[in-house]
C-alpha positions as CSV (number, residue, x, y, z in Angstrom):
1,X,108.4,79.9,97.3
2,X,104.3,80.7,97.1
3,X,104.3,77.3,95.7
4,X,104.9,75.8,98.5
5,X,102.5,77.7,100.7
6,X,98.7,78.9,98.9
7,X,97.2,80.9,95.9
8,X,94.5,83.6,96.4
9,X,93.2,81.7,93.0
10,X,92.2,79.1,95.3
11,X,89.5,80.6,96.3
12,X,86.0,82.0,94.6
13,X,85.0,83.8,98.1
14,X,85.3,85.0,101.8
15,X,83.4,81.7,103.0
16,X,85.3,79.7,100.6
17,X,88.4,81.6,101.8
18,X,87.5,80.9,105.8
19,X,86.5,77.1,105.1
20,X,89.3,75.9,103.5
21,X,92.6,78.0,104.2
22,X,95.1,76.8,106.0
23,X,98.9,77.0,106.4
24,X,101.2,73.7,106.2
25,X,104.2,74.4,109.3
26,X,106.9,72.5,108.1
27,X,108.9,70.1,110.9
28,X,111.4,73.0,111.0
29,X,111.4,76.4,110.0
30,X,114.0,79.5,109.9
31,X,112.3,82.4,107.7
32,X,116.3,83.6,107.0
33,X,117.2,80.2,105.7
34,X,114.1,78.6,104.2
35,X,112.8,82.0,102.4
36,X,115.2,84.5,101.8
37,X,118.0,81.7,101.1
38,X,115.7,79.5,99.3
39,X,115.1,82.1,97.0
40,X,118.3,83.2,96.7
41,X,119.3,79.5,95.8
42,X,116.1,79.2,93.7
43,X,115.8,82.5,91.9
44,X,119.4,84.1,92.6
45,X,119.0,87.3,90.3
46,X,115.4,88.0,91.6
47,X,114.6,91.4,93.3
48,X,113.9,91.9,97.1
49,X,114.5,95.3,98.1
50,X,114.6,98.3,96.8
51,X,115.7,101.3,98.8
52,X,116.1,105.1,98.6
53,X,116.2,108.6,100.4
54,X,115.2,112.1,100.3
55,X,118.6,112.8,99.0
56,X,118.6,111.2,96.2
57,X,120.5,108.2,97.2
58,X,119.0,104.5,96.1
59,X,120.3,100.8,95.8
60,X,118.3,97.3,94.9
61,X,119.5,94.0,96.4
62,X,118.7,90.7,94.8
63,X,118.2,88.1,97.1
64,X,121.6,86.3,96.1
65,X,123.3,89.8,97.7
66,X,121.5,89.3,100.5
67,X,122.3,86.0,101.3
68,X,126.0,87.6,101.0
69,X,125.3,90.3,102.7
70,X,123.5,88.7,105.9
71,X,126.2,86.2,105.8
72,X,129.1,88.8,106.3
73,X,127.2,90.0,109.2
74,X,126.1,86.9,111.1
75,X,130.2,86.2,110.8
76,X,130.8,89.2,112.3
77,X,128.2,89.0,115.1
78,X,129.4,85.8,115.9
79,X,133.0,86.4,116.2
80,X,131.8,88.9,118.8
81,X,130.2,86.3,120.8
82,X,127.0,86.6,119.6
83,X,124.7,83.3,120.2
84,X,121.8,81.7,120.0
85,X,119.1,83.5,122.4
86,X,121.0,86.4,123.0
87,X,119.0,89.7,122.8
88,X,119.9,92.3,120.4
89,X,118.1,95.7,119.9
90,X,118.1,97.1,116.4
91,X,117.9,101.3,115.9
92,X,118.2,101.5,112.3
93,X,115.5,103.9,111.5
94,X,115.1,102.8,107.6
95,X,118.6,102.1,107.0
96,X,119.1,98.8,104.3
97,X,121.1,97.4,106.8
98,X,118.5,96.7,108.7
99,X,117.6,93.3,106.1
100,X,121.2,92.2,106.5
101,X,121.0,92.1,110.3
102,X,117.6,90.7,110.6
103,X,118.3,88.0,108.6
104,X,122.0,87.9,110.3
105,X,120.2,87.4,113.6
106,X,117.6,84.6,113.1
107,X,120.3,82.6,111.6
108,X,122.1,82.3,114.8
109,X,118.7,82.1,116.4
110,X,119.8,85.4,118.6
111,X,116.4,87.0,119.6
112,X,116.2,90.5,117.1
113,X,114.6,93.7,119.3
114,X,113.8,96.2,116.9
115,X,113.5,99.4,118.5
116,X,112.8,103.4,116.9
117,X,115.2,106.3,117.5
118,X,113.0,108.1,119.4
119,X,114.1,106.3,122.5
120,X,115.8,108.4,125.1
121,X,118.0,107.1,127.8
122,X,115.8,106.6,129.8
123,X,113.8,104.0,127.7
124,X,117.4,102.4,126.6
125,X,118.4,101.9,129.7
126,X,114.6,99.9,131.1
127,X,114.7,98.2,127.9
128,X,118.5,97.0,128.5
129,X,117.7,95.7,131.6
130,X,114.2,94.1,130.9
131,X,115.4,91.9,128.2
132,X,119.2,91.7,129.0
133,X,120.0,93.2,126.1
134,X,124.0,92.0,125.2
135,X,124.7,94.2,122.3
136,X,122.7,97.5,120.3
137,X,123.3,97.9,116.9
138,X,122.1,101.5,116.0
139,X,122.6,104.3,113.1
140,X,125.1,107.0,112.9
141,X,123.4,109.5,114.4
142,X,124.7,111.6,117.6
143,X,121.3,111.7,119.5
144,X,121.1,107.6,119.1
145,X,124.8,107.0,119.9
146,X,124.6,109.8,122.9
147,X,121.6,108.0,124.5
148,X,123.3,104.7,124.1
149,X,126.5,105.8,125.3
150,X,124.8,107.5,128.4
151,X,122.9,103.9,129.3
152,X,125.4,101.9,129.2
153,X,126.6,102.6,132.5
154,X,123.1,101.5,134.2
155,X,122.9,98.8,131.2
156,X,125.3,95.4,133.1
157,X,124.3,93.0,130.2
158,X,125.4,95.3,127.3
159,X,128.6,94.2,125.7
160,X,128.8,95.8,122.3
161,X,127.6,98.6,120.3
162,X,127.7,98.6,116.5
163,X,127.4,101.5,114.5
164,X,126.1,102.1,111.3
165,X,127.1,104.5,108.5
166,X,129.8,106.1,110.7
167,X,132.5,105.9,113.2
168,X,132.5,106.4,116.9
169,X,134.8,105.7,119.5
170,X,133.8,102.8,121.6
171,X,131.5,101.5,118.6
172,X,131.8,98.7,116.3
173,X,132.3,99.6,112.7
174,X,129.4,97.3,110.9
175,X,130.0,99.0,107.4
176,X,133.9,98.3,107.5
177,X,133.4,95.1,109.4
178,X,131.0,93.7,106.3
179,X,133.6,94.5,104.2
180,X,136.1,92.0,105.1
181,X,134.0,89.5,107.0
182,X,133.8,86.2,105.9
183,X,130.6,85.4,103.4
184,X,131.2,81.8,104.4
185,X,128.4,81.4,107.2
186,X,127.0,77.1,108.0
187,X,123.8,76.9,109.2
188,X,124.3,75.9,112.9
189,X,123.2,72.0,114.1
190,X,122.5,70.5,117.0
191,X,122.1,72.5,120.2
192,X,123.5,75.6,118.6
193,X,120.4,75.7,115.8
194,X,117.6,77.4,116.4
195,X,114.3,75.7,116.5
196,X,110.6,76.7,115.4
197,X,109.6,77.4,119.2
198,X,112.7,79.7,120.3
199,X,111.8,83.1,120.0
200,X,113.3,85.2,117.1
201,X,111.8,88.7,118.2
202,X,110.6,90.8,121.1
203,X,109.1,93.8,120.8
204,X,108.0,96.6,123.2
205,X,104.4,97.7,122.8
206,X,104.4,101.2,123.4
207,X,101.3,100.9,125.6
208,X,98.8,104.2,126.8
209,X,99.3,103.2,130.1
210,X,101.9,101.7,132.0
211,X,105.7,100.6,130.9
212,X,105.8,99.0,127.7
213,X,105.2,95.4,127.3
214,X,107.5,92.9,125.8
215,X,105.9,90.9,122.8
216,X,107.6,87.4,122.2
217,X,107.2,85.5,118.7
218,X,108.6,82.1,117.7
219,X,110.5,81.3,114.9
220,X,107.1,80.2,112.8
221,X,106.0,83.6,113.1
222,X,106.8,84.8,109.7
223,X,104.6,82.4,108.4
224,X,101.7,83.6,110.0
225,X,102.3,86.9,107.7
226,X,101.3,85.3,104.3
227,X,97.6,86.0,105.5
228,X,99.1,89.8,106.0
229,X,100.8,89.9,102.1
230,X,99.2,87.4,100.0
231,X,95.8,87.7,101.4
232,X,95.0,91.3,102.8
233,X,97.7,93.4,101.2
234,X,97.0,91.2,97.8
235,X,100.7,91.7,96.7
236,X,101.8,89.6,93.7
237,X,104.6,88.1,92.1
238,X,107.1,90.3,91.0
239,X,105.1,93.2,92.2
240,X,106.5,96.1,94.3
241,X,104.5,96.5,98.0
242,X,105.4,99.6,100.5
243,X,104.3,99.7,103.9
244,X,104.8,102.9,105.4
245,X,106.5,102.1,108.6
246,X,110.2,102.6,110.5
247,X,111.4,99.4,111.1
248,X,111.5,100.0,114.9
249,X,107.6,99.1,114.6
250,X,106.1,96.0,114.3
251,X,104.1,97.3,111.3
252,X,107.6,97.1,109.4
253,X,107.9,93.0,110.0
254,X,104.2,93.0,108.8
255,X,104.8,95.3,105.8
256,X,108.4,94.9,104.7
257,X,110.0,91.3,104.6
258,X,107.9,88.3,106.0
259,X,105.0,87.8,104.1
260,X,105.7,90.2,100.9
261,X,109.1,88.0,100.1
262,X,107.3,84.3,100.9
263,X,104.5,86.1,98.6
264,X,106.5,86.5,95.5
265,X,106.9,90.2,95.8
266,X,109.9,92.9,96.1
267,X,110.1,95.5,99.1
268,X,110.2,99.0,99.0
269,X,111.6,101.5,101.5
270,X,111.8,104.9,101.5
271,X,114.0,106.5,104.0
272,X,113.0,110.1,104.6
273,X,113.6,112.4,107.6
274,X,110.4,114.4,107.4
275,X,107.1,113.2,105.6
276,X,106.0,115.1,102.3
277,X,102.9,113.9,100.7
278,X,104.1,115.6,97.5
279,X,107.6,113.2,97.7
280,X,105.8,110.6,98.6
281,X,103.6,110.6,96.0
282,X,106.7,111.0,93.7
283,X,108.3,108.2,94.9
284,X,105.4,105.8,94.8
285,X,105.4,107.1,90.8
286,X,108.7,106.6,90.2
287,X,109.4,103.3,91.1
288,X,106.2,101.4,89.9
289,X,104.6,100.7,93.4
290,X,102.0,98.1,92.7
291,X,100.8,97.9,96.1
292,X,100.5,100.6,99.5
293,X,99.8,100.1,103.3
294,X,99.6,103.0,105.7
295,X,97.7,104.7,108.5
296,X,94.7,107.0,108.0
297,X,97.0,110.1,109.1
298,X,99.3,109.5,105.8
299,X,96.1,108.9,103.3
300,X,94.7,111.9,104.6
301,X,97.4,114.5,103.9
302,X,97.9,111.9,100.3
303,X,94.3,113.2,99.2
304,X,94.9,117.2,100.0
305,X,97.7,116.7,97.0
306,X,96.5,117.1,93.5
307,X,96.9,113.2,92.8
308,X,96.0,113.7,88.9
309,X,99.7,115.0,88.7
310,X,101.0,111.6,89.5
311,X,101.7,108.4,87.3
312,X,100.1,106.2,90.1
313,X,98.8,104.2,87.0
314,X,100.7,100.7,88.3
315,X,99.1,101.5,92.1
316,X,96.6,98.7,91.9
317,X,95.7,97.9,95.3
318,X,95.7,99.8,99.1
319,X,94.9,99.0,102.4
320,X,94.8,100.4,105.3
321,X,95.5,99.9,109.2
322,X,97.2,101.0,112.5
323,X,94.0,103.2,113.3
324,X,90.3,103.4,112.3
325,X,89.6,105.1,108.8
326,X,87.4,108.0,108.7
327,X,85.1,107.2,106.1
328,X,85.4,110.7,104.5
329,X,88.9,109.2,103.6
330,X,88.0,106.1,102.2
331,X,85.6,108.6,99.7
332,X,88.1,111.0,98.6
333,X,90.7,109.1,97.8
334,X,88.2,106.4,95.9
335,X,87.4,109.6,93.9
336,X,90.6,110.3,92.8
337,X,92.3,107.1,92.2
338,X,89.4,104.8,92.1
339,X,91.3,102.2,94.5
340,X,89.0,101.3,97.2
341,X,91.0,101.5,100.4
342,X,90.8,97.8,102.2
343,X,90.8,98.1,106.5
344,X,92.4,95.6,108.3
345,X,93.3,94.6,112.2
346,X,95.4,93.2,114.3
347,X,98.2,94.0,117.0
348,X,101.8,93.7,117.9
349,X,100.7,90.5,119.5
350,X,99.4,88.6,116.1
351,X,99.3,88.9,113.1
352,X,95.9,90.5,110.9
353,X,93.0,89.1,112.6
354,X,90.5,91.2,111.0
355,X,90.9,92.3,107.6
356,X,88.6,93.5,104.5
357,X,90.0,90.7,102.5
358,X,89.4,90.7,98.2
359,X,86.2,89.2,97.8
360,X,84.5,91.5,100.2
361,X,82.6,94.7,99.3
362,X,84.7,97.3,101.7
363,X,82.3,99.5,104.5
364,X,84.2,102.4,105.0
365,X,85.2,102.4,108.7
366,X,84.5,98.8,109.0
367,X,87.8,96.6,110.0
368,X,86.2,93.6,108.0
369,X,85.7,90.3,109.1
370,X,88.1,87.5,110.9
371,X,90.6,86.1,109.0
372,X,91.2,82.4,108.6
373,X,92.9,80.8,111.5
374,X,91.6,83.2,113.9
375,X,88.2,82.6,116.1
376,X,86.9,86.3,117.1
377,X,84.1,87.3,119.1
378,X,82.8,90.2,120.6
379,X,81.9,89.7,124.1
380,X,80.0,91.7,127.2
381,X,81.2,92.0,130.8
382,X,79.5,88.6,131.5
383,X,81.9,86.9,128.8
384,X,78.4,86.2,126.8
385,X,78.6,86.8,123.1
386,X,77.1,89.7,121.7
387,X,74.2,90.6,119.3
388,X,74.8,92.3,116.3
389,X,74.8,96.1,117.1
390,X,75.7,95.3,121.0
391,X,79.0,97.1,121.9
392,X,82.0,94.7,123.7
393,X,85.9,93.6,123.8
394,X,87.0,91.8,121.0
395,X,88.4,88.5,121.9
396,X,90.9,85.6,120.2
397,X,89.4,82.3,121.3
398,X,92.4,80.4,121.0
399,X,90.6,77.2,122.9
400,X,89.3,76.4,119.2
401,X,92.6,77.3,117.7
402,X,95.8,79.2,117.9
403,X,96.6,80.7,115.1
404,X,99.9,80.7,113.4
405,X,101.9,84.1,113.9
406,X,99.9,84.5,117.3
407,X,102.6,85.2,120.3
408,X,103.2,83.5,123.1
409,X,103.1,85.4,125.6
410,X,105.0,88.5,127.3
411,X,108.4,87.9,128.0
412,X,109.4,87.3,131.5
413,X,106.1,88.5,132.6
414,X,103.3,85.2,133.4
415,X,101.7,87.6,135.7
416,X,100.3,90.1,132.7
417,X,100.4,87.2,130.0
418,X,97.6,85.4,132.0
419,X,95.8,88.6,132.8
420,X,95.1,89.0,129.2
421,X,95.3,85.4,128.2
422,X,93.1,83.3,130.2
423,X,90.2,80.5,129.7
424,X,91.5,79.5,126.5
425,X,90.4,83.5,125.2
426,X,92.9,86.0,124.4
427,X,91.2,89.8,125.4
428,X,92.3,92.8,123.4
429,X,91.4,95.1,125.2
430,X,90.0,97.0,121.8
431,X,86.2,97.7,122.0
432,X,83.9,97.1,119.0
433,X,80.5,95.6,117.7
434,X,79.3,93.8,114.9
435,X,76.6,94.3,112.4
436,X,74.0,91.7,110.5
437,X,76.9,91.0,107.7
438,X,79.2,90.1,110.6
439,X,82.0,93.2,109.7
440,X,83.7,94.6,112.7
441,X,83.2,98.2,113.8
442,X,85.6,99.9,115.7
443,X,84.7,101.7,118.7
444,X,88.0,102.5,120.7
445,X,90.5,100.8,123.8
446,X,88.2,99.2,126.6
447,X,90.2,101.9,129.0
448,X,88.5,104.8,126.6
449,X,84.7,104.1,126.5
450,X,82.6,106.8,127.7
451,X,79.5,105.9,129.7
452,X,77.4,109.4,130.0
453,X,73.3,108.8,131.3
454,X,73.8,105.3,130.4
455,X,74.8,105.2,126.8
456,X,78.5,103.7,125.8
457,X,80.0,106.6,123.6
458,X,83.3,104.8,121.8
459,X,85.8,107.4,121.1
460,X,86.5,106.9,117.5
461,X,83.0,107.9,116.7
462,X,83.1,111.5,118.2
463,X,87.0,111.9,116.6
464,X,85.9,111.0,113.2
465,X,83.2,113.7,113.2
466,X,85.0,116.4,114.7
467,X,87.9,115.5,111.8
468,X,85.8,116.4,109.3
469,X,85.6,119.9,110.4
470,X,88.3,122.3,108.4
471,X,89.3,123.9,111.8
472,X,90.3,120.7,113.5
473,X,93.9,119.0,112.6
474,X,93.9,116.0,115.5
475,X,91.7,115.2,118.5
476,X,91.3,113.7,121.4
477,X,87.9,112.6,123.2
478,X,87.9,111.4,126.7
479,X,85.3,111.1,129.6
480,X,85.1,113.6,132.8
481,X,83.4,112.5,135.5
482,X,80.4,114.4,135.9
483,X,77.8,114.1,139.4
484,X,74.3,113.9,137.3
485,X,76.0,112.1,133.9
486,X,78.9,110.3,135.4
487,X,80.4,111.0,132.7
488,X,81.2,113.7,130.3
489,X,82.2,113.8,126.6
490,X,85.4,116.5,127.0
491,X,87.6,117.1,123.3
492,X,91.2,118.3,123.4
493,X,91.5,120.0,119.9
494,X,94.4,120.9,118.2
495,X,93.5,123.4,115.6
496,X,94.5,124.1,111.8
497,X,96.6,127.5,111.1
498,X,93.4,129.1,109.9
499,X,91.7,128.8,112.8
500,X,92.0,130.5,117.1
501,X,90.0,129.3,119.5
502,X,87.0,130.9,120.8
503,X,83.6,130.5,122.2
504,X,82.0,130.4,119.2
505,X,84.2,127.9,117.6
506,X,83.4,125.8,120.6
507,X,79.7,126.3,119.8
508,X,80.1,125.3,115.9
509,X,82.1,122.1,116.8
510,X,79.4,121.1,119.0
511,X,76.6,121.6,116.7
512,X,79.3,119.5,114.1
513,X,79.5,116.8,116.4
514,X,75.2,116.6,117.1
515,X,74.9,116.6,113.3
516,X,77.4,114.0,112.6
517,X,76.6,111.9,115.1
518,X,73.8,111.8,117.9
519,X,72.7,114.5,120.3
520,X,74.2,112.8,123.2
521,X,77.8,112.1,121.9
522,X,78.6,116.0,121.4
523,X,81.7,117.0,123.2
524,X,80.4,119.1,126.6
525,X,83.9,120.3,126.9
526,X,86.3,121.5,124.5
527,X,89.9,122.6,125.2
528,X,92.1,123.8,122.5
529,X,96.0,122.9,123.1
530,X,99.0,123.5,120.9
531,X,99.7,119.8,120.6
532,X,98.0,116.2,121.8
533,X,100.4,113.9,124.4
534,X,101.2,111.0,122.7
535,X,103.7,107.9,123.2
536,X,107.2,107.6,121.1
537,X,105.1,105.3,118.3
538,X,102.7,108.2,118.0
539,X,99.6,107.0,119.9
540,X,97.4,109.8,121.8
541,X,98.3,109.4,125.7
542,X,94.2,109.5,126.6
543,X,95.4,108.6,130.0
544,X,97.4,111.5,130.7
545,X,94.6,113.9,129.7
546,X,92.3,112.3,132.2
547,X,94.8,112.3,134.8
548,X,95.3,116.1,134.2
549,X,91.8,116.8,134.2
550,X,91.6,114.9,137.7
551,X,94.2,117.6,139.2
């Protein structure tokens, strides 16, 4: 399948990389039929996934059983009515099911709304009736089914629920169904087929403010993912790539299907209830993992474990993303493996714009530089580009090109699509500035910039140095408002065991912060809580720590 697409081979640098790649759209494109069935067709016996759990249980499916198995259950989705463009939400946590009915979807061209099984009825029931959802497909598990079950009263458009790995009254039977469905499933024509522009998935940013947002893609997004696997996450043919990720996030579409399987290589999943670095660690062993992606929270419990105990010896290559990396990270975990861990960039709403791509010598707590395909800039509240060094929002200039995997817009919602999308320039809303080599610095959501006695103090800065102090396990920084200042630097601190608040704690962590950083970026205020706010994808709510401190 890479044949038909491009070789990292190609190229001898980033410059090389940035002149010359591009991506050839083909007239027509359905990831579910033109990948994963190509290669089924092509290479029947080769291997796509590989799954297991914290209890012990495992299976691999070629992509010749997936074809059969997606099959079954787009014959089963359709005999239940289930079309082209119909919305259908997916809570499957990191169950293998999830593959077949991914692939089941896009093949009728229904639109697939992957969603985590943290939602409560609540979010069920607005996400039912923002996208008109027509049937949920969700694992056996009582507090899923319950929340379902108790929104479908106040959910009109919601036809059928499908359970899977159980039984429940009222609810489908996918397991049984898949059984005795029929594996004969032809591609739809005509009307019915789904083309390149339709949109295949939708998913709700879990946003710091506001209600979520509804993310469309196209069909072609998929392709825009072989920059994410081929290119940034440097899988190979035949090799083994796990993304860390439930498949509720977007990260899992980035991670665990698109570009890994056009790229050559297998997918792993591991489905665990509770994260242990230690069984982590032993999995990645065990199963030959050639290639890891996951946030800075996961590599920083990975490097408190004694990795030397580990046969991590076919672990060639890591990245990292989903939050900035704390440099101290990057170090360690160098140390013991001797990987260097690679940054990348991007949101829900593209694909990895800014990445620390092979031929680049990676600046710890750098993002890296724009990828192919993508036009960035850093801009200043007069829309002028800045200078190296200057702080601003990093933009998508999509008036020079649009690149592929980039979405088109918020669905059903023109109003906040041409807020952020506007002049020809996409606006991120994530702050950052660039140095002399043109990488990409982090510096933290536009909303979260601190301006104190006129200096811009980015978040990410004072969290990183405070992080590096044994007492502190997460933090928070945020502004409050101050008469002489404007603004404050305030840190909510949630401590390690070993550690109790007190005044002279306060004290050291300031002097910390001076040290690490500058003398007018130390946190003024410091409150120690028992836990941070945060949203259901695990994002600090800085919002409702300001808004508290305003009462």
């Amino acid at each position: 399948m890479l044949d038909r697409f491009v070789s990292r081979t190609q190229y001898d640098s980033y410059e090389d990389f940035i002149a010359n790649f591009a991506i050839n759209v083909p007239d027509s494109f359905n990831f579910a039929y033109d990948v994963a069935d190509g290669l089924a067709s092509s290479s029947p016996d080769k291997i796509a996934l590989i799954w297991c759990d914290d209890k012990g249980n495992e299976a691999t499916f070629t992509f010749s059983q997936l074809k059969q198995q997606s099959d079954k259950a787009a014959s089963i989705f359709r005999s239940m009515g289930i079309k082209k463009g119909d919305p259908v939400m997916l809570i499957l946590k990191r169950r293998f099911e999830f593959w077949f009915c991914l692939l089941a979807l896009h093949k009728l061209g229904a639109i697939c709304i992957p969603a985590t099984h943290l939602l409560t009825t609540k979010d069920i029931i607005y996400r039912c009736n923002a996208a008109d959802i027509k049937m949920v497909i969700a694992i056996a598990d009582e507090e899923v089914l319950s929340h379902v079950d108790e929104a479908l009263e106040k959910s009109p458009t919601l036809e059928y629920k499908v359970i899977v790995g159980g039984e429940r009254n009222g609810w489908h039977d996918f397991n049984s169904g898949i059984e005795t469905a029929s594996e004969l499933f032809i591609r739809p024509t005509g009307s019915d087929a789904p083309a390149k522009e339709d949109i295949s998935l939708i998913y709700f940013t879990s946003g710091t403010t506001g209600m979520p947002k509804m993310v469309q893609h196209d069909f072609l997004y998929p392709l825009g993912h072989i920059l994410t696997a081929n290119f940034w996450q440097n899988v190979t043919e035949g090799g083994i790539h796990f993304t860390v990720a439930d498949t509720g996030w977007a990260k899992a579409v980035w991670g665990k299907i698109y570009g890994q399987w056009i790229s050559g290589s297998a997918v792993f999943v591991y489905d665990y209830e509770k994260f242990a670095p230690g069984a982590l660690l032993d999995t990645i062993s065990r199963y030959g993992v050639t290639t890891f992606c996951a946030p800075p929270t996961i590599y920083r419990f990975l490097i408190k474990e004694d990795l030397s105990r580990y046969d991590l010896s076919k672990l060639n290559y890591c990245v990292i993303a989903g939050e900035p990396l704390n440099p101290e990270i990057y170090n360690q975990f160098l140390k013991a493996t001797g990987i260097k861990l690679m940054e990348g960039y991007g949101q829900t709403e593209c694909t990895v714009a800014i990445a620390t791509y092979p031929w680049m010598e990676p600046k710890p707590g750098s993002m890296g530089k724009p990828s192919p395909g993508y036009v960035m800039d850093i801009i200043n509240d007069q829309n002028q580009s800045c200078e190296s060094g200057e702080e601003g929002q990093i933009v998508i200039r999509t008036d020079v090109r649009t690149p592929i995997g980039m979405f088109n817009g918020y669905y059903r919602d023109d109003q906040l699509t041409r807020k952020v999308w506007h002049g020809g320039t996409y606006y991120t809303g994530d702050m950052a500035w660039r140095d002399e080599d043109g990488y990409y610095w982090f510096v933290g959501r536009s909303d979260d910039v601190i301006k104190s006695s006129g200096y811009r103090i980015g978040p990410f800065e004072v969290e990183s140095a405070l992080l590096e102090h044994p007492a502190v396990m997460e933090c928070a920084i945020t502004a409050v408002p101050d008469e002489i200042r404007g603004q404050i630097v305030k840190a909510t601190v949630v401590l390690t065991r070993d550690y109790s608040p007190s005044e002279d704690l306060v004290g050291e962590l300031q002097e910390h912060t001076r040290r690490l950083t500058a003398p007018y970026k130390y946190p003024r205020i410091i409150e120690f809580v028992p836990e941070l706010p945060k949203t259901i994808s695990g994002k600090i709510r800085r919002v409702e720590i300001r808004d508290k401190d305003k009462k």
